[in-house]
Structure formats: structure tokens, C-alpha cells
C-alpha positions in Angstrom: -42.5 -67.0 82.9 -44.6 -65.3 85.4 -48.2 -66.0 85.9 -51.1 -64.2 83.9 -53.8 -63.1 85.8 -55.9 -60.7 87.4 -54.3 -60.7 90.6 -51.0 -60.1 89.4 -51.8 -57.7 86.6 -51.8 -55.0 88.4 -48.0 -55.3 89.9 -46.5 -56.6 85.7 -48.5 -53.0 84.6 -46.7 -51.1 87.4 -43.7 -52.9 86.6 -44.1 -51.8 82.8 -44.9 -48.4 83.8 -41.7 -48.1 85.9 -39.5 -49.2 82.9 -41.4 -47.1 80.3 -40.7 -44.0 82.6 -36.8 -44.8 82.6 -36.9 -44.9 78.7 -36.7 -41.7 78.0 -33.7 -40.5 80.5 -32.1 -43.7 78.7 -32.1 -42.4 75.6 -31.9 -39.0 76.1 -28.3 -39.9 76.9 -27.8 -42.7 74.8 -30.4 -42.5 71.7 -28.2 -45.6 70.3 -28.4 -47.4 73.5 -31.2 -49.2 71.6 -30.4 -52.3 69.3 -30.9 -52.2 65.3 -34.5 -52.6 64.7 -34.8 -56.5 63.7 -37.8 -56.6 61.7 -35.5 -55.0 58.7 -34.6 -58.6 58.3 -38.3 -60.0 57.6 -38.6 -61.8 54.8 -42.3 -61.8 55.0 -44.8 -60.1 53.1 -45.9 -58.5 56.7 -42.9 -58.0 57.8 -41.4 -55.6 54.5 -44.8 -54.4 54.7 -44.2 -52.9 58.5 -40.4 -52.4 57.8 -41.5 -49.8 55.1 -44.3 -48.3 57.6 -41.7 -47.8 60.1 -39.2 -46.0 57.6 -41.2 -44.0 56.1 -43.2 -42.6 59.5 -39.7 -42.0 60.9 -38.3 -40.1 57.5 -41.3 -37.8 58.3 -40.6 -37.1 61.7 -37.5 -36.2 60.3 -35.6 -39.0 62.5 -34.0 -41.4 60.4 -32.7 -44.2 62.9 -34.8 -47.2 63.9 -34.1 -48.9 67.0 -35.5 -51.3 69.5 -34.9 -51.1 73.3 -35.8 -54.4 75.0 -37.8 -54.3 78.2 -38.5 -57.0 80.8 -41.3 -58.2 78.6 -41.4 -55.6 75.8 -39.9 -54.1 72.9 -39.9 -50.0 72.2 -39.7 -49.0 68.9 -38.4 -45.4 68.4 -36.8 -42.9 66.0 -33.9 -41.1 66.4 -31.6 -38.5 65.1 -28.9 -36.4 66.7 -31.0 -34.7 68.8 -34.1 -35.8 69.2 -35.9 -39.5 70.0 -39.7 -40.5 68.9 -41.3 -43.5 70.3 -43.1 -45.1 67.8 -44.9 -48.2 69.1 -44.3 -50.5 71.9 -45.1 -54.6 71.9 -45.1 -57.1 74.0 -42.1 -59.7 73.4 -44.9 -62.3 72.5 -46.7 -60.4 69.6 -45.2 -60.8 66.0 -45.4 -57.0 64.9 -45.9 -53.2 66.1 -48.8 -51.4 66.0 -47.7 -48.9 63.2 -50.3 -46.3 61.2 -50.8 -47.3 57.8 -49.9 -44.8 55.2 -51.5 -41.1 55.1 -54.0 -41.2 52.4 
């Protein structure tokens, strides 16, 4: 594992930067490049809970497909459909869930 701290945070963020900016061109070719979203396996309160979150945001943006693509040190979460890709959260390999919005009230 590499070392956390301020001196080196500066080179991991341009490092993240670097693979976030290849993303797109990625999947722009590939959209299935990704693997299957794993959190559709939770068995967790939590994790059905963000499962459904996930679902139902990509349904609205009208692309159906949940994927993850791994980075160095983080995870992508995106939507997908024929056409068209939608990042929907990004976390880092250590956290246990995404950063989703919670339903629309």
C-alpha cells in the first residue's frame, strides 16, 4: 500500500485524475468494459437499500445497466445503455458504499 500523507497526496490525486480522464474514452468504446455492479449481491439492509438507489436513479436516466470499472484505488459506478454512459458515483476501494442521492421526494 502506498503511504498516506500530505506529501504524497498531491501525486495519488494527480494519479486519480489521470485515470478518471481515461474513463470516458474507455467506455465510450466499450460501455461493458466495466464489471457487473457487485453490490446487487448485498445481503445487507444497506446494501439492498443502495442497490435499489442505484437502479432506480439509473432507470430515470433512462440507462438501465449498472457497472463498476475498477481503478488503481477506486471503483466508478456508471449507467449505461446502447448509446450513452452516466457516471454515477465514484469510491475509494476502502469505503463500504457509493455516495448515491436518496430518493426524490
Amino acid at each position: 500500500m502506498g503511504e498516506q500523507d500530505a506529501t504524497s497526496a498531491p501525486r495519488r490525486f494527480e494519479k486519480l485524475q489521470a485515470e478518471v480522464v481515461k474513463a470516458p474514452e474507455l467506455l465510450s468504446f466499450a460501455p461493458t468494459s466495466g464489471r457487473p455492479a457487485r453490490f446487487f449481491e448485498a445481503t445487507s439492509g444497506w446494501g439492498r437499500l443502495q442497490a435499489g438507489q442505484a437502479r432506480q436513479l439509473a432507470q430515470a436516466l433512462g440507462t438501465p445497466e449498472l457497472r463498476e470499472l475498477v481503478l488503481a484505488r477506486h471503483v466508478l459506478l456508471y449507467a449505461h445503455s446502447e448509446r450513452d454512459v452516466v457516471l454515477l458515483s465514484m469510491r475509494h476501494e476502502r469505503q463500504l458504499g457509493y455516495g448515491l442521492p436518496g430518493p426524490a421526494a
